[in-house]
N, C-alpha and C positions, 0 to 999 in steps of 0.2 A: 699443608692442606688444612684449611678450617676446622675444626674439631664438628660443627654443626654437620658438614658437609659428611664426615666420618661417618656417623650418628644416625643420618638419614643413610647409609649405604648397610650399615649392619643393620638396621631397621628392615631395608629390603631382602637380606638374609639370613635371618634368624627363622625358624621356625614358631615358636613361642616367643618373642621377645620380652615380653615382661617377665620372665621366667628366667632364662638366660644369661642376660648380662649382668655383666660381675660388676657388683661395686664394693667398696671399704668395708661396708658395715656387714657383709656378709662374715660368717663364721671363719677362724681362722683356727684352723689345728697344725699343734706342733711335728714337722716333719725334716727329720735330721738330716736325710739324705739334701733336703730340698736345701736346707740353710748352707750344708756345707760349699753345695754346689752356686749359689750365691756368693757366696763371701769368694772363691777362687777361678770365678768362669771369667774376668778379667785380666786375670794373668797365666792361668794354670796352663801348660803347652798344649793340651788333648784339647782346650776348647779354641786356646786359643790360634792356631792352624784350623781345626774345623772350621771356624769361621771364615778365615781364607779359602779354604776349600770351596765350600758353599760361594763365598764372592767370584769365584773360577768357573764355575759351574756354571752359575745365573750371566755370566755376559759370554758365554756360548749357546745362551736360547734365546731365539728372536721371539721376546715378548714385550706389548704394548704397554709402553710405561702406565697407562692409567687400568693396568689389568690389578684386580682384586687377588692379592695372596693371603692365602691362609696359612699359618705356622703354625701345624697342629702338633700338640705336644711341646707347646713353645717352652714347659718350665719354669726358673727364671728369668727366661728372657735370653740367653745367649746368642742366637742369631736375628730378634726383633732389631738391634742397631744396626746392623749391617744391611737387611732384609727395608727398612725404612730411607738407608741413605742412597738406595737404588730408586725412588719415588714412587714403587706400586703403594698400592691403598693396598698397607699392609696391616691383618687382624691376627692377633696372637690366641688360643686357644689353648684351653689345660683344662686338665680334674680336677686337679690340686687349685684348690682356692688360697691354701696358703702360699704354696710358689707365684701365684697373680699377686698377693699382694705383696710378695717381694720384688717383684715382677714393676710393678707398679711406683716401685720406692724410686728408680732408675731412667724407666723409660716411661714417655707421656706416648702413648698407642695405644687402640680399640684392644679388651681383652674380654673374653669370652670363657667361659665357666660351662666345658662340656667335653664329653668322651667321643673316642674314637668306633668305641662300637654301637653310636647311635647319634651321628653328629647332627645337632641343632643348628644345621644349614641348610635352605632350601636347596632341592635339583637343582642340577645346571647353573649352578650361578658363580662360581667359583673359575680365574681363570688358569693359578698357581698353587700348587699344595706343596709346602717345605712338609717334611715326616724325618727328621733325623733322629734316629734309635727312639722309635715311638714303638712300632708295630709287633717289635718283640716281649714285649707288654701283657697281649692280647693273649686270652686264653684262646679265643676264633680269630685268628690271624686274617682268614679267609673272609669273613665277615669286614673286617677294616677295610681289604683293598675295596671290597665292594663298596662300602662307603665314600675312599677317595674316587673312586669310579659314578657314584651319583652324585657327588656334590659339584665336581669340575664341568666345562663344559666344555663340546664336543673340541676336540682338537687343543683342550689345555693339559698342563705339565704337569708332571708328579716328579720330585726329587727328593729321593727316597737312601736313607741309609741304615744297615743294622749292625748288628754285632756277626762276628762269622766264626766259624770252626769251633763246634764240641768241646774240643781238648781246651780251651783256652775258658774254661766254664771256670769262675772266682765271686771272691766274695762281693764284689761289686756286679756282678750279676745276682748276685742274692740279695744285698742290699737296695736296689733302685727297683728288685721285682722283676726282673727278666722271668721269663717262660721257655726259652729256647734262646741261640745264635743258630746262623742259617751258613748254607752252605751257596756255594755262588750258584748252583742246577735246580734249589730248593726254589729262592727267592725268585730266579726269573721264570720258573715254569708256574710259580703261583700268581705271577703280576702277568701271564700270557695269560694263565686261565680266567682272571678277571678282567679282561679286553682290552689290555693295553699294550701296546708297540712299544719295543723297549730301544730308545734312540740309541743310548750310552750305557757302558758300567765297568766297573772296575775295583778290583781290591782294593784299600788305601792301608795306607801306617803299616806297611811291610818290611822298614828296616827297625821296626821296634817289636815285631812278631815273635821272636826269641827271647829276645829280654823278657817281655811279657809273660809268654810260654814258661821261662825257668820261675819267674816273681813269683807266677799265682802258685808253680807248682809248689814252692820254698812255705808259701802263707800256710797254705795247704797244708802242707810236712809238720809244719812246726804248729799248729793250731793256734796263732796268733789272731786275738780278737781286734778287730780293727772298725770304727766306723763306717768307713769309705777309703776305697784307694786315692780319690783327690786329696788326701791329708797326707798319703806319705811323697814329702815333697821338700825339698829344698832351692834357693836361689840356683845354685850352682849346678843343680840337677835340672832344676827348671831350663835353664840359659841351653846347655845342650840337648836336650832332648827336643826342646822346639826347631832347633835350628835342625837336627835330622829329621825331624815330622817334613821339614816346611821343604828340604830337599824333593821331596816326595812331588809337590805341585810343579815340581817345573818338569818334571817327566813324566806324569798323568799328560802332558799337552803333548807328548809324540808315540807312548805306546802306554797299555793299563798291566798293572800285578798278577802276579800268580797265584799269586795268596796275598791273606795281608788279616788284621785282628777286625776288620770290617769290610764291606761293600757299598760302592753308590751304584745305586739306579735311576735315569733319568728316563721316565716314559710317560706316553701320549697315550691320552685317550683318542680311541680312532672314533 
């Protein structure tokens, strides 16, 4: 798609445009989580199945290739490639001005410079909202769905993921800023309460639930200071671990988990 063509479509969606759109010369602050998560969302197994997942997801909704998606909380960028090689007029969205411009370094797509609890997108104009592990962020959680709730329009998608279960609270929820993980009765009674019909959902990453579970507790135990869990990682670790994440997708396609370290939600605005 033309870049001018892009250009004149975030034009129509911005609410302040001169205000909003990110470019280079904006401010960039240093943010460790952000660089980490840069340097290993290409190969790390946690991003790299989520983006599988996500590509599983999106060709189970009959949506119109020239439907406008928004990938809010897009970060560095980790599901912008994948979200582009499906052909929506796809806009990437973040707080983090410095994640946009690493953001930027990678992928040539529309990138916007805005939060989830006041999104600089008109009503109704949206016809797709990517939200993976954004919404647990929010101090008003409440407030977010609302917003994906005005900015989509009637009868478009929300595909939605968070972190789950309490017990499984680590230093990578302290590091990246979590507020909460949610429980599977939490998440969908609060996306009922903000009027949307919930098509699909289901745990994910439930045969690394334990592992998980004893890590964070072991981190825990032993007060081991660490940057990010994306750092503790090896080739060898990597190679397995992904290939039991990825085990996961071909059985999400005939029944969903019981548990699992997350939930997707795929729901309509009615």
């Amino acid at each position: 798609m033309h870049s001018k063509f892009l250009y004149e479509i975030i034009m129509k969606l911005l609410e302040n445009p001169s205000f909003h759109i990110y470019t280079m010369s904006d401010e960039q602050i240093k943010d460790v989580a952000y660089q980490i998560e840069w340097e290993v969302e290409c190969f790390h197994w946690w991003f790299f199945v989520r983006r599988k997942l996500l590509k599983s997801l999106l060709s189970s909704l009959n949506v119109s290739k020239n439907c406008i998606t928004l990938d809010i909380g897009c970060g560095t960028g980790a599901n912008l490639r994948i979200l582009g090689a499906t052909g929506f007029n796809v806009i990437g969205l973040d707080r983090s001005i410095y994640a946009l411009s690493l953001t930027q370094k990678r992928i040539n797509l529309p990138l916007i410079n805005g939060d989830l609890n006041g999104l600089p997108v008109r009503s109704e104009s949206v016809g797709l909202i990517i939200a993976m592990d954004i919404l647990e962020h929010l101090e008003n959680d409440i407030n977010g769905i609302g917003e994906f709730y005005r900015v989509l329009k009637k009868g478009g998608n929300l595909i939605l993921t968070v972190p789950t279960f309490k017990s499984l609270w680590g230093i990578q929820d302290m590091v990246t800023g979590h507020k909460r993980r949610y429980s599977r009765q939490e998440i969908l009674y609060k996306l009922k309460q903000g009027g949307f019909e919930i098509l699909r959902y289901s745990y994910f990453n439930f045969f690394l639930f334990f592992p998980i579970l004893i890590g964070r507790r072991m981190i825990n135990l032993l007060g081991l200071k660490i940057e990010s869990e994306n750092k503790i990682n090896f080739p060898i670790i990597n190679f397995f671990l992904k290939a039991i994440f990825s085990l996961e997708l071909h059985i999400l396609k005939h029944f969903p988990f019981p548990f699992g370290v997350s939930i997707f939600c795929i729901a309509q605005k009615k």
